[in-house]
N, C-alpha and C positions, 0 to 999 in steps of 0.2 A: 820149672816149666808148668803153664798152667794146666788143669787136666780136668779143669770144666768151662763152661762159658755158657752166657745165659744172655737171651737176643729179645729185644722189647723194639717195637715199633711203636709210631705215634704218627695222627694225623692233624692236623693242628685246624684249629676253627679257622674259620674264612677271613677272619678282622684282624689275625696276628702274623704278622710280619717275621718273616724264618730269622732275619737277622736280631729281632729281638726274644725268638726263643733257642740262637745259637747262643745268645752272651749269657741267659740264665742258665743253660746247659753248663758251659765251660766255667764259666766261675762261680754259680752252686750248690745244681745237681750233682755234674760228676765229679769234683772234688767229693760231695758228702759222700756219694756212693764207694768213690777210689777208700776213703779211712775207714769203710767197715774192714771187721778183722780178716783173713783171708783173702780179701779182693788183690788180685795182683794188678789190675791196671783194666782203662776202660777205654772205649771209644766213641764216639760222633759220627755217626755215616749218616749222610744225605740222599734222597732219594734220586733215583735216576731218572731223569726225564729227559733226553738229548734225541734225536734223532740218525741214529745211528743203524740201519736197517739189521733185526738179527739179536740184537741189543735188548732182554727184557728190562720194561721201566716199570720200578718200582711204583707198590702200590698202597705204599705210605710216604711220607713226606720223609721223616727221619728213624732213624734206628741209633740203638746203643748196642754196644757189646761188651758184658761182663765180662773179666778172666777174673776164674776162680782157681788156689792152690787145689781145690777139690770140691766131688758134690759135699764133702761132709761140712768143707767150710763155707759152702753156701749156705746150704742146708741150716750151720747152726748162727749163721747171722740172720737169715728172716725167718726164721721162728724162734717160737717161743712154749716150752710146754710140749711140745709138740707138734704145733698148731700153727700154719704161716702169720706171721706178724712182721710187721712193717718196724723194723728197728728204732727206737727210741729217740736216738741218736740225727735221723732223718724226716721224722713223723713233717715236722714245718716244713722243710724245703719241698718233702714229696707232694703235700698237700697243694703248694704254690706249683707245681707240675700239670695241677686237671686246670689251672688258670688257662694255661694253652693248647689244651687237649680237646679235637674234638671226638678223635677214637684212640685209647690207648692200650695198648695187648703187652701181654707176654708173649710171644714166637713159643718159646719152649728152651729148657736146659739141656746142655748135649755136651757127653766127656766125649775125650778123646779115643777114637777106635785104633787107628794106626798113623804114623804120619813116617813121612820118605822125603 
């Protein structure tokens, strides 16, 4: 079971089209992200914007969600030294990522407290 996860939002510039930053997402960001070591599996969330009274809408366009076996295997895939670093392994694909970005964050990493 994973027992961290790690939440990035993104909002993408005005010119780029969600369906052509779903297809670089699925076939090859989150692939590269899914082969770091530790990563258990990752997601694609879309932002909410429907009209559903009640209903908060997202106030990013798209989100990711990490599952990590742990903070420590998080931890030791983006850094290095000690020092956060962007995995080797990824450096190209991530780069190809600000192509689409007009704001890009980390939300923040959060283990698990209790679940039922």
């Amino acid at each position: 079971m994973p027992r961290f996860r790690a939440i990035h939002t993104i909002e993408l510039k005005p010119d780029i089209e969600g369906e052509l930053f779903e297809d670089f997402m699925l076939r090859e960001f989150l692939p590269a992200i899914r082969a770091l070591p530790g990563c258990l599996g990752v997601e694609l969330l879309k932002g909410y914007q429907g009209d559903l009274d009640g209903v908060a809408h997202a106030e990013s366009d798209y989100g990711w969600l990490t599952l990590w076996e742990s903070v420590e295997a998080n931890n030791a895939a983006w850094s290095k030294e000690g020092i956060h670093h962007t995995p080797d392994q990824i450096q190209k694909v991530n780069s190809k990522l600000y192509h689409y970005a007009a704001n890009y964050s980390l939300v923040g990493g959060f283990t698990i407290s209790s679940t039922i």
